[in-house]
C-alpha positions as CSV (number, residue, x, y, z in Angstrom):
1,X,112.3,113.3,108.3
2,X,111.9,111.6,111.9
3,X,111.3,108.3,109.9
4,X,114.1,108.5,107.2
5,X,116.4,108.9,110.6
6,X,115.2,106.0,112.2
7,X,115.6,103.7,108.5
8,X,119.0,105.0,108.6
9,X,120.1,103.2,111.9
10,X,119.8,100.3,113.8
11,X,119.4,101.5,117.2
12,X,119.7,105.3,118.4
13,X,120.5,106.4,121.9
14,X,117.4,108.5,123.4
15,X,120.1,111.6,123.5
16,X,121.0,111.6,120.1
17,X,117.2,111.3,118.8
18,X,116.4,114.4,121.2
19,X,119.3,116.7,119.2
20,X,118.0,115.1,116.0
21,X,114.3,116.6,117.1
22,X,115.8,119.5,118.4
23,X,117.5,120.6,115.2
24,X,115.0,119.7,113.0
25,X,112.5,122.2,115.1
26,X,115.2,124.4,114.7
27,X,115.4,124.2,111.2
28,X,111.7,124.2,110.5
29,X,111.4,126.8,112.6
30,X,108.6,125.1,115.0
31,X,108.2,124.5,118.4
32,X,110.0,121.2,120.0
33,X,107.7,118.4,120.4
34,X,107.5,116.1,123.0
35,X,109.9,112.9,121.5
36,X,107.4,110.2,122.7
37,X,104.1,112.7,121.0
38,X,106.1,112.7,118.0
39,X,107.0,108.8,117.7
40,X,103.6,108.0,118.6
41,X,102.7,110.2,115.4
42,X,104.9,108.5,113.2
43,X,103.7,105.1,114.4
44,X,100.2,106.0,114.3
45,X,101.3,106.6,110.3
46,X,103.4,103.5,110.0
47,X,101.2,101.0,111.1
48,X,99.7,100.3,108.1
49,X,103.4,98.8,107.1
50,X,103.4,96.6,110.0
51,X,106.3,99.3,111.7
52,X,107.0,100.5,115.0
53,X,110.0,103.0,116.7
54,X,110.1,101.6,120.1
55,X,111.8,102.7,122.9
56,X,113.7,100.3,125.3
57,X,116.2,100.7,128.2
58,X,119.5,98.6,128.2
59,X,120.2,96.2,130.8
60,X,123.8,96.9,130.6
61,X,123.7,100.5,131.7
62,X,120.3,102.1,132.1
63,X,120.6,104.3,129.3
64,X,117.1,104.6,126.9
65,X,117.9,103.3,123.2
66,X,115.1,103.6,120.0
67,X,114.7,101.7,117.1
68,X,112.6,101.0,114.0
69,X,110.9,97.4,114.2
70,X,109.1,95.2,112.6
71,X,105.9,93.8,113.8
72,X,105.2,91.1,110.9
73,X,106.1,88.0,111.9
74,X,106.8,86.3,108.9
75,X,109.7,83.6,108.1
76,X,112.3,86.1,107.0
77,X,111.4,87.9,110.0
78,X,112.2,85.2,112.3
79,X,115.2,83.9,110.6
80,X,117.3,86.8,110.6
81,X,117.1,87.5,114.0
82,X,118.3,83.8,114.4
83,X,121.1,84.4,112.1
84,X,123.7,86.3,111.8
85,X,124.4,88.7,109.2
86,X,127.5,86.7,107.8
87,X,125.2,83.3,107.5
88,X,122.2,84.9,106.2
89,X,124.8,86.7,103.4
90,X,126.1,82.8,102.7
91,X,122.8,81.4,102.8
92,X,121.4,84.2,99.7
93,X,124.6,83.1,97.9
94,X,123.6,79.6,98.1
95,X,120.4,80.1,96.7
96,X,121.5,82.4,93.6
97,X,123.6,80.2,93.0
98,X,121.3,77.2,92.8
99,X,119.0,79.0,90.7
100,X,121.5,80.4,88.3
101,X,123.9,77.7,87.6
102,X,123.0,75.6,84.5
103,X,123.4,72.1,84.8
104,X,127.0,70.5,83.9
105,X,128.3,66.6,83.4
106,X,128.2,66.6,87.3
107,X,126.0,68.5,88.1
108,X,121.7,68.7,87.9
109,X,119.7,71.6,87.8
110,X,118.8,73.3,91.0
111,X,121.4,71.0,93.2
112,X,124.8,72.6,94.5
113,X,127.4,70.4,96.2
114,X,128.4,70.8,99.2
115,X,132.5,71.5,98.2
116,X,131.2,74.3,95.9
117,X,128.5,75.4,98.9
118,X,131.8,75.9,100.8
119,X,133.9,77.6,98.1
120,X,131.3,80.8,98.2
């Protein structure tokens, strides 16, 4: 449950994931662990998938934040935090569309001009 939570959103406030605990004791009907014992369970059993929650403290305001992370750092891992979502969207339209267009008159497989790159 504490995992499906933390796929679910982007980044939680540390008060919102201490109800979430809270009421998930209270429906299970157990005791209410310690939030950073039971994160360092769940990462102790997500490791193998190169996963992490981590908690970090904003600059802004002080206030403690969590989040699910990913500790492979492979290409796609790297782009997307150097993109946004908008330009990463374009860029995975560019490509199907590459692959999937047959070639035309004007145009040879696996090429996409730049008028119709602009037109997606």
């Amino acid at each position: 449950v504490t995992l499906q939570f933390f796929i679910s959103r982007k980044i939680v406030k540390d008060v919102e994931v201490r109800r979430v605990v809270k009421k998930i004791s209270e429906d299970y009907r157990t005791s209410v662990p310690v939030v950073d014992d039971l994160v360092a369970d769940v990462n102790k059993k997500i490791s193998f998938m190169l996963l992490e929650i981590r908690k970090a403290s904003s600059e802004a305001n002080g206030e403690s934040y969590w989040c699910l992370v990913n500790n492979h750092s492979d290409e796609a891992a790297q782009l997307s935090g150097a993109y946004k979502l908008p330009e990463i969207e374009l860029f995975k339209k560019i490509i199907e569309e590459i692959v999937t267009q047959e070639p035309t008159k004007h145009r040879t497989f696996g090429t996409l001009g730049s008028k119709d790159a602009l037109n997606l």
